[in-house]
MISE-347342 format. One record per residue (C-alpha): z, x, y; residue in one letter. Coordinates in steps of 0.1 Angstrom, whole numbers, padded with zeros to 4 digits, always signed. Each point is the difference from the previous one (the first is absolute). Layout:
BEGIN
ZXYA
...
//
This chain:
BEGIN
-0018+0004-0028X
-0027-0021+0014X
-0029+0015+0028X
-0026-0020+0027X
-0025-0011-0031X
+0026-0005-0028X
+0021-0026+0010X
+0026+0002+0031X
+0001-0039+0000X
+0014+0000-0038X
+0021+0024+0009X
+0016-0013+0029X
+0001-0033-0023X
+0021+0022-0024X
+0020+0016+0025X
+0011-0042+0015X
+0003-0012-0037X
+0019+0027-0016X
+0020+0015+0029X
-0013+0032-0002X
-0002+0023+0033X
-0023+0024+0013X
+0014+0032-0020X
-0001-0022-0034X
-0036-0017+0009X
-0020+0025+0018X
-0031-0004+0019X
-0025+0030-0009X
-0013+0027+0031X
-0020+0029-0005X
+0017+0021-0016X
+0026-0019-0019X
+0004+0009-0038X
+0019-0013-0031X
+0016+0020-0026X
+0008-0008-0031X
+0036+0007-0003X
+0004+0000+0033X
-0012-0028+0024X
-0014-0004+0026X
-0011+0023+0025X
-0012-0017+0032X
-0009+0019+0031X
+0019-0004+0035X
-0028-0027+0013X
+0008-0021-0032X
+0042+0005+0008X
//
């Protein structure tokens, strides 16, 4: 999960390179979370 100040260029550069897709790669809103165990929980502005 990458947010606005922590990288959504290298992200999008991972997501091109290694085929990933937006529910594998996700871009980080307000809100969104990560759980260990779990994954990630991204709110409906970062579906």
């Amino acid at each position: 999960m990458a947010g606005h100040c922590t990288g959504v260029e290298v992200l999008m550069r991972l997501r091109a390179g290694l085929d990933l897709t937006r529910a594998t790669a996700v871009v980080g809103a307000v809100g969104s979370h990560f759980v260990y165990g779990k994954g990630i929980h991204p709110t409906e502005i970062a579906r």
